[in-house]
MARTOR-972978 format. One record per residue (C-alpha): x, y, z. Coordinates in steps of 0.02 Angstrom, whole numbers. Layout:
// MARTOR-972978
+--------+--------+--------+
|      u |      v |      w |
+--------+--------+--------+
|      X |      Y |      Z |
...
+--------+--------+--------+
***
This chain:
// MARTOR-972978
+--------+--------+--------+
|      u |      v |      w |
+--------+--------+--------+
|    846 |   6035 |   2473 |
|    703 |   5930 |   2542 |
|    523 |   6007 |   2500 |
|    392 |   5972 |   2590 |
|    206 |   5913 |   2557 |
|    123 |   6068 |   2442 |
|    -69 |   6007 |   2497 |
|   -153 |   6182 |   2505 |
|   -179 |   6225 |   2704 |
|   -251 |   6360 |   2782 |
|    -67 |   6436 |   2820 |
|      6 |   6411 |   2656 |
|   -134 |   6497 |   2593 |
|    -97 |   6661 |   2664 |
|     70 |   6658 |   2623 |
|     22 |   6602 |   2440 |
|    -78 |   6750 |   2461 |
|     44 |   6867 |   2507 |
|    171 |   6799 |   2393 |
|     66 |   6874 |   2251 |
|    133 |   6811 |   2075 |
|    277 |   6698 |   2166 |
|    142 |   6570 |   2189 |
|     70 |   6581 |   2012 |
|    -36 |   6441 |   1957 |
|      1 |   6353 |   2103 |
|   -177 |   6245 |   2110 |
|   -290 |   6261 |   2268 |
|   -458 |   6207 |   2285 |
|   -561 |   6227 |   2206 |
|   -450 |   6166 |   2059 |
|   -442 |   6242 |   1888 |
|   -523 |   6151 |   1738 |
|   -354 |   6167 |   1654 |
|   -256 |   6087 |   1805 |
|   -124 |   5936 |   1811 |
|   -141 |   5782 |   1877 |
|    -95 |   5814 |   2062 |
|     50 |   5699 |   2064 |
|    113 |   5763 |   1919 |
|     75 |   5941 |   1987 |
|    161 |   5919 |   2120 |
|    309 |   5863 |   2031 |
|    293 |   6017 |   1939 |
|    275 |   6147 |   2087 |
|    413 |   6052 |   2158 |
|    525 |   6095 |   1998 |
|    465 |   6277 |   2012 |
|    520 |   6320 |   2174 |
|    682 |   6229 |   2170 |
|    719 |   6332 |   2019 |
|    640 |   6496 |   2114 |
|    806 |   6436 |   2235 |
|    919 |   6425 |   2134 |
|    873 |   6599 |   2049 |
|    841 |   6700 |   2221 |
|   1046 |   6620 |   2269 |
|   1110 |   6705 |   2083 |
|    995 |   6875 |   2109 |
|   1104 |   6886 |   2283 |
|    953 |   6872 |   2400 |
|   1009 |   6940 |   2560 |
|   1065 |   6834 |   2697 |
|    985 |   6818 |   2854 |
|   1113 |   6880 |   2964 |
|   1115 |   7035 |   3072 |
|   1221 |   7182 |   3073 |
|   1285 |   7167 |   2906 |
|   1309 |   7298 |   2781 |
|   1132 |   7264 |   2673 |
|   1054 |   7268 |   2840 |
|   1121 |   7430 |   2867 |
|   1085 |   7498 |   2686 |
|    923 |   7443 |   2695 |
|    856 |   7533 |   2840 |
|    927 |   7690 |   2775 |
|    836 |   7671 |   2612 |
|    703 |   7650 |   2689 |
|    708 |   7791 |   2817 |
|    750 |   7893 |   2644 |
|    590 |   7859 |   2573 |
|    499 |   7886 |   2720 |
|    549 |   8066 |   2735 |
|    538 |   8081 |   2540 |
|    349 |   8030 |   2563 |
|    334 |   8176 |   2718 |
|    401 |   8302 |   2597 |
|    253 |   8249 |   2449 |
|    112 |   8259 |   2586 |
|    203 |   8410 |   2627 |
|    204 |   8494 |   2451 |
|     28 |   8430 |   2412 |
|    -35 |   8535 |   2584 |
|     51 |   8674 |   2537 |
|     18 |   8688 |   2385 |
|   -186 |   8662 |   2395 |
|   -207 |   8708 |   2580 |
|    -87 |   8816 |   2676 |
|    -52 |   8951 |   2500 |
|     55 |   9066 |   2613 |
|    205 |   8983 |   2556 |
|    143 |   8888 |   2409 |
|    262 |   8981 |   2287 |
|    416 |   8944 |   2379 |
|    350 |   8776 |   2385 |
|    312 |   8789 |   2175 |
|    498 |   8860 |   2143 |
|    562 |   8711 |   2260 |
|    491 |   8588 |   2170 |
|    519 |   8642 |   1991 |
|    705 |   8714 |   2013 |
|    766 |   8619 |   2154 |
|    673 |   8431 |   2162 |
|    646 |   8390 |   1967 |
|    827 |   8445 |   1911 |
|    900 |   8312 |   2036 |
|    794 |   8150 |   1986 |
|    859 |   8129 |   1793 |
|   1050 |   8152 |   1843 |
|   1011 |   8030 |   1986 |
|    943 |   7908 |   1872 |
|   1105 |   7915 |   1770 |
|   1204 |   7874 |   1904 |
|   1102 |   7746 |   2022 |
|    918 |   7718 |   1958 |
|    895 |   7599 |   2068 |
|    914 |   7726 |   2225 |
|    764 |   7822 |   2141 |
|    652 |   7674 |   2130 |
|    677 |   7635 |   2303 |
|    653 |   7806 |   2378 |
|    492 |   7877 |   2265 |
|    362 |   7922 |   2374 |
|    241 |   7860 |   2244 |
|    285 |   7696 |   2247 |
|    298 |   7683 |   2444 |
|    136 |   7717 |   2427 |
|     64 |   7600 |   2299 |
|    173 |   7461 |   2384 |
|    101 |   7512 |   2569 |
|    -95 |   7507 |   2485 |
|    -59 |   7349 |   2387 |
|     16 |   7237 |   2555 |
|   -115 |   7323 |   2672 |
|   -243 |   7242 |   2539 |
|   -159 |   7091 |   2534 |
|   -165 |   7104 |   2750 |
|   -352 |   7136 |   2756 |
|   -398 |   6986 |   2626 |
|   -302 |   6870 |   2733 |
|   -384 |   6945 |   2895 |
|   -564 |   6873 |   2822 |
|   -619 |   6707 |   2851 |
|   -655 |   6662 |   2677 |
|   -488 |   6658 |   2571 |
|   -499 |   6699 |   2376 |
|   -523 |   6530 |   2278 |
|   -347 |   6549 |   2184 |
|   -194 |   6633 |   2263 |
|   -153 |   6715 |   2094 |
|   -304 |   6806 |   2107 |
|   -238 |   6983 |   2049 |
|   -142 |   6906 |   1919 |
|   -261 |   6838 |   1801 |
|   -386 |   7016 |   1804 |
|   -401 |   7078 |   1629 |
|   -340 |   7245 |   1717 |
|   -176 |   7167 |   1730 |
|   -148 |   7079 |   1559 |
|   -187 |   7230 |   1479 |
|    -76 |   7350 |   1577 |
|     56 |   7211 |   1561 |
|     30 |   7259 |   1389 |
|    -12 |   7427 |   1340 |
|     51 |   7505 |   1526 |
|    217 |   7558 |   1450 |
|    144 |   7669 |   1319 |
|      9 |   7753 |   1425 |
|    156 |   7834 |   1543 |
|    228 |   7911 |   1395 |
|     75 |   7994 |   1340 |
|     49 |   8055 |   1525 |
|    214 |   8123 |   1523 |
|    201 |   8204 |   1343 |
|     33 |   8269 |   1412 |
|    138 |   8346 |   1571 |
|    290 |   8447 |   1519 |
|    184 |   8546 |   1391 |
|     59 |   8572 |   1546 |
|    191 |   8648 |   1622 |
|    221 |   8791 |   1512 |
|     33 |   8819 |   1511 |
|      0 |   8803 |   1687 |
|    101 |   8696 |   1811 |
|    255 |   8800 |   1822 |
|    142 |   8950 |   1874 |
|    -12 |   8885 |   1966 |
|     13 |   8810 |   2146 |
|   -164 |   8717 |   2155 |
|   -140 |   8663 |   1967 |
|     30 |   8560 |   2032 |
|    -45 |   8503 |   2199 |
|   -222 |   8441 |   2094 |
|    -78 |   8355 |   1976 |
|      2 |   8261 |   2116 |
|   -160 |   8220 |   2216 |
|   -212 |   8141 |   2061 |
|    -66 |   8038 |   2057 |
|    -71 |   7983 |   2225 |
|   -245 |   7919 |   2207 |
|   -198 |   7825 |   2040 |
|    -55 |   7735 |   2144 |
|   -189 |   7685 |   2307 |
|   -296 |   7617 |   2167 |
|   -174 |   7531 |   2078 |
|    -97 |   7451 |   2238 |
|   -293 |   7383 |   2276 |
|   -309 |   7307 |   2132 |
|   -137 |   7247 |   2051 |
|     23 |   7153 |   2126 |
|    140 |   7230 |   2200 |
|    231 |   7378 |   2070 |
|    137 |   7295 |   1917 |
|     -1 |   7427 |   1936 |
|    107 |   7591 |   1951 |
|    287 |   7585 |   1939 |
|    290 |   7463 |   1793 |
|    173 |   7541 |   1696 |
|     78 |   7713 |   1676 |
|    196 |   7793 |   1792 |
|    261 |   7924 |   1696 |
|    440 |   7920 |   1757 |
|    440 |   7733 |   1698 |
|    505 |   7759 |   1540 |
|    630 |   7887 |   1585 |
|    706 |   7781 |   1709 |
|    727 |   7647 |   1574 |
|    813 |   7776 |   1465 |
|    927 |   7862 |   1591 |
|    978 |   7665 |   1662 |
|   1032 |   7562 |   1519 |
|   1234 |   7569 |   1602 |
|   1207 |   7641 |   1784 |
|   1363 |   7705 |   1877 |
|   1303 |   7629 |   2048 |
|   1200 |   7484 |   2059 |
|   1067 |   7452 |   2205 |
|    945 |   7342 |   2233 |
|    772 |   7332 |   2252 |
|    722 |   7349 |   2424 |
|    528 |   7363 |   2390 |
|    472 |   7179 |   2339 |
|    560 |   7045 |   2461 |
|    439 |   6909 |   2477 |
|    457 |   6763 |   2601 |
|    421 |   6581 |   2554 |
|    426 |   6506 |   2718 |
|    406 |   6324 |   2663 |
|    579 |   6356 |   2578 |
|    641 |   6461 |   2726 |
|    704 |   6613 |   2599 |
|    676 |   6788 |   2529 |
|    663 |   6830 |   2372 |
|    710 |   7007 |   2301 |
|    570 |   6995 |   2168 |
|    389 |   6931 |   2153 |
|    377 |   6941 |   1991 |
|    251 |   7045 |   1956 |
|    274 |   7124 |   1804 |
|    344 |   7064 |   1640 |
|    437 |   7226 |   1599 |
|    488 |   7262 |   1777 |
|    668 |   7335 |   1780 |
|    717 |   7257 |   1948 |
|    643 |   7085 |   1857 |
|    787 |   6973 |   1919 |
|    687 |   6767 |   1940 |
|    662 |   6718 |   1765 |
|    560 |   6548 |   1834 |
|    434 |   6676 |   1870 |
|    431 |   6754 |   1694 |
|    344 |   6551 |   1659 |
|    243 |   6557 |   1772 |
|    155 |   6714 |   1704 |
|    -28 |   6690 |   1601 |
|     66 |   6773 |   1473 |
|    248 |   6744 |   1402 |
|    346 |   6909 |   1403 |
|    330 |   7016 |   1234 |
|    509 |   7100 |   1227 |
|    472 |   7150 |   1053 |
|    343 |   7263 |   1116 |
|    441 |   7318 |   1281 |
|    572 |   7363 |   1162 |
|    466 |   7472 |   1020 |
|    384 |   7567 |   1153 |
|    561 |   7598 |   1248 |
|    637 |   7658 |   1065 |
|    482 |   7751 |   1029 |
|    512 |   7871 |   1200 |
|    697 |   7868 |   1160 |
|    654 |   7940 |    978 |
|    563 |   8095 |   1045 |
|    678 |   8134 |   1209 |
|    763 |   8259 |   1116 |
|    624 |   8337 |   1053 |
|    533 |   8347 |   1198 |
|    691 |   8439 |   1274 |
|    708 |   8548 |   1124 |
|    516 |   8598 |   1132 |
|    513 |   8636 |   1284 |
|    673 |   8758 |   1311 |
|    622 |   8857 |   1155 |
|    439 |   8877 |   1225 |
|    487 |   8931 |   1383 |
|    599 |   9059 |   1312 |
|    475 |   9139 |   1214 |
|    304 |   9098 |   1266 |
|    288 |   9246 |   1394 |
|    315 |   9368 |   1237 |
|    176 |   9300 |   1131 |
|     27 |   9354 |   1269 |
|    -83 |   9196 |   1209 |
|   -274 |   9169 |   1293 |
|   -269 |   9016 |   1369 |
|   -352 |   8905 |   1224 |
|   -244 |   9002 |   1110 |
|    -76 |   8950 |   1214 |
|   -167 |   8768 |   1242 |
|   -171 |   8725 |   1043 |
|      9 |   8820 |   1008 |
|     99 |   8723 |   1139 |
|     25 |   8564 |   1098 |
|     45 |   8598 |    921 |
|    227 |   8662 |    908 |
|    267 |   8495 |   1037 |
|    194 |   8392 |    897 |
|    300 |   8458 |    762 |
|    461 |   8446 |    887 |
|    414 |   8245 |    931 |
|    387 |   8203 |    734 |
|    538 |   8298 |    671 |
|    638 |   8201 |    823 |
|    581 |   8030 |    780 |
|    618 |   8040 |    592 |
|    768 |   8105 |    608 |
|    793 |   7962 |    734 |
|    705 |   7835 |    571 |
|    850 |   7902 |    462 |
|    985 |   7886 |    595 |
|    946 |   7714 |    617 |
|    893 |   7666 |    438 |
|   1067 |   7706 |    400 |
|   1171 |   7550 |    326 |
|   1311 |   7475 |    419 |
|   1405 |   7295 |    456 |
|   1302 |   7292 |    639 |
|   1144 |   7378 |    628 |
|   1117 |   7307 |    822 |
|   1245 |   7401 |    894 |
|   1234 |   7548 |    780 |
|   1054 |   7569 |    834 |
|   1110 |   7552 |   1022 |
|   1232 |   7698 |    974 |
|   1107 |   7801 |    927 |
|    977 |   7780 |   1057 |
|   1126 |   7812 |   1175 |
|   1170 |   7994 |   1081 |
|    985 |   8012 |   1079 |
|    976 |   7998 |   1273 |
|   1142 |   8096 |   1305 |
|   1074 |   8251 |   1214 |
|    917 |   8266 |   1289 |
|    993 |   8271 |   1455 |
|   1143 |   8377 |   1434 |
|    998 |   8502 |   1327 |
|    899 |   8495 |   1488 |
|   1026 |   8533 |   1602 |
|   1071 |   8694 |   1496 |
|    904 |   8753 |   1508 |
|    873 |   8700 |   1702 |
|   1038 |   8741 |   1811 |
|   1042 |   8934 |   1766 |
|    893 |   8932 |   1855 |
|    906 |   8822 |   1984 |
|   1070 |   8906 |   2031 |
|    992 |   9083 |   2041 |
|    827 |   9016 |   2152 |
|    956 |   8906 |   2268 |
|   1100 |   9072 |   2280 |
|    959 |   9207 |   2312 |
|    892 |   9074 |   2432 |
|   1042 |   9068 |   2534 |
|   1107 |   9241 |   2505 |
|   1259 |   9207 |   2381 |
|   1304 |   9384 |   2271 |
|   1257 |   9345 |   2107 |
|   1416 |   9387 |   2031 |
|   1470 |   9210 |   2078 |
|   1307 |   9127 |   1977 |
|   1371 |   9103 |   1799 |
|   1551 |   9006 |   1897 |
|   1417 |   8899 |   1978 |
|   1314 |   8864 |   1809 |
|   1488 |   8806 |   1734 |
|   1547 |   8712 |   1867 |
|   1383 |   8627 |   1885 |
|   1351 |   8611 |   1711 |
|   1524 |   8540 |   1683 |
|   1522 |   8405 |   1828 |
|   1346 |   8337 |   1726 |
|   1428 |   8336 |   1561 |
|   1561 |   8245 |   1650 |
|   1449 |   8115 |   1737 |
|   1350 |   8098 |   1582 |
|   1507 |   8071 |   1473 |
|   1571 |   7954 |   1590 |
|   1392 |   7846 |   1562 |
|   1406 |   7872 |   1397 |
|   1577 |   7773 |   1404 |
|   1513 |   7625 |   1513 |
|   1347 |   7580 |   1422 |
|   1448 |   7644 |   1224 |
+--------+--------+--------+
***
């Protein structure tokens, strides 16, 4: 492969622009104080890309050739999460505008919409990522930044511009753990207000809509949002350690035209799970921390259960107790705290436990861990989302508890069956 002269030029610096973290430390003037030699910097950059090649050929960068089957798949995905982003502007309207139907709307989204993503990240997480409404939004904000930066005259000094922002070192680091409190702030909200209130859901999503615009102005590609204090973040990385069906990312191409190829992943984010070019992983201002990755992932994996647990025995009973608001603010919270600490030590013992290969004991258990929080949800979620959906389309409800089994025991099923591939 023959590389040509890297001299910045007005054209390679908007695509060095638009590449984002593909470019990383790739020296333009004015040069940094810590910079090579330029012979021996280009040597270097040289090096980089040829092994950015060689990666993008492994990670199965798609071919340029039309009509084929990725093609194909592709454009469907994409028209997927284009009508999965008209249905959240849709729910957000309805739900804070046009209240006629906002608790159809409020049923629809709790019983019919929530119950589907965690048994669709069991079987192909990567189908999620690509379709969440969230993140075609925080992708369309971040490249129509990128667009208007390269529009101007004056180009940024350094094409790695958003990469080296305290903002994103420090989400790079504590990113990860922020999502989980979000989300352990959430599902007791729920019980207090969301699964009641229209406006209180629609003020919930608004707010996360205008986190991901934010984050998509100000950090790479999905290193602001998706990677790190979205709150499904973690549960995808729980729910995909052995997926059934494997697709992939269709959100991050970028093109390096001096090399004439595409590559599935910028990488933007050390903890990213579509992370495929590991060259990139050097060329971050940080090396990757997997030992922190890894004690935040086993932290959320410790309290699944609980979570689960605190929430199906709160729902159950938290109508009968007739609780003021503050009052049913500092139980809920309060008997969720108990659930979450009795859940991780009982996950401390279950791991603390001697055997010949603590490594693969301890994957055992995080696996049980994961399979019993979502077979525990499902038992609490499908008799209800089988009642809204049959007295929605008009089935007697003599028939209900055959659908709760049958539904109940094609999850189980799945589950078991991803339980066996990732065991």
């Amino acid at each position: 492969m023959r590389f040509t002269n890297f001299t910045p030029a007005s054209a390679r610096q908007k695509w060095l622009i638009l590449a984002g973290p593909v470019s990383h430390h790739i020296a333009v003037s004015p040069p940094h104080k810590n910079a090579m030699p330029e012979a021996s910097s280009n040597r270097a950059i040289k090096s980089i890309f040829k092994a950015v090649a060689q990666a993008s050929a492994l990670a199965g960068a798609p071919p340029k050739r039309k009509g084929n089957s990725k093609t194909f798949l592709r454009i469907v995905i994409k028209a997927i999460s284009f009508i999965s982003l008209l249905v959240l502007v849709y729910f957000v309207l309805d739900l804070t505008i046009f209240t006629r139907t906002s608790q159809t709307s409020l049923a629809v989204f709790w019983k019919v919409i929530v119950p589907i993503v965690p048994i669709l990240l069991i079987i192909a997480p990567g189908l999620w990522r690509n379709i969440c409404p969230l993140a075609l939004i925080n992708m369309a904000t971040y490249r129509l930044s990128v667009w208007l930066k390269v529009q101007k005259s004056s180009l940024p000094a350094r094409p790695n511009h958003l990469t080296t922002t305290r903002l994103y070192l420090w989400l790079n680091r504590h990113g990860t753990k922020i999502g989980i409190t979000i989300l352990c702030l959430i599902i007791p909200m729920r019980l207090i207000a969301l699964n009641s209130s229209p406006k209180a859901l629609g003020l919930v999503l608004l707010i996360f809509i205008a986190i991901a615009v934010l984050a998509g102005l100000q950090m790479p590609f999905k290193s602001g949002w998706c990677t790190s204090i979205c709150p499904m973040y973690s549960v995808e990385k729980a729910y995909g350690m052995a997926p059934i069906l494997k697709l992939e990312n269709q959100q991050c191409p970028t093109l390096v035209p001096d090399l004439n190829i595409s590559l599935p992943c910028s990488g933007c984010s050390r903890s990213c799970l579509d992370l495929k070019l590991a060259p990139l992983g050097q060329l971050s201002p940080e090396k990757p921390n997997s030992f922190v990755q890894d004690k935040t992932a086993i932290l959320f994996i410790s309290i699944m259960p609980g979570l689960v647990l605190a929430y199906t025995i709160l729902d159950q009973s938290l109508l009968a107790l007739n609780l003021h608001l503050i009052e049913k603010m500092g139980f809920v919270y309060g008997v969720f705290a108990l659930f979450l600490i009795a859940s991780h030590m009982f996950y401390r013992v279950l791991t603390k436990m001697p055997t010949k290969n603590m490594t693969q004991h301890n994957r055992h258990v995080n696996l049980c861990f994961v399979f019993c929080a979502l077979n525990c949800y499902y038992l609490d979620t499908l008799p209800r989302t089988i009642n809204f959906v049959g007295h929605f389309l008009n089935v007697q409800s003599l028939y209900y508890p055959t659908f709760v089994v049958l539904a109940f025991a094609a999850i189980a099923t799945t589950s078991t069956h991803w339980l066996r591939r990732a065991w």
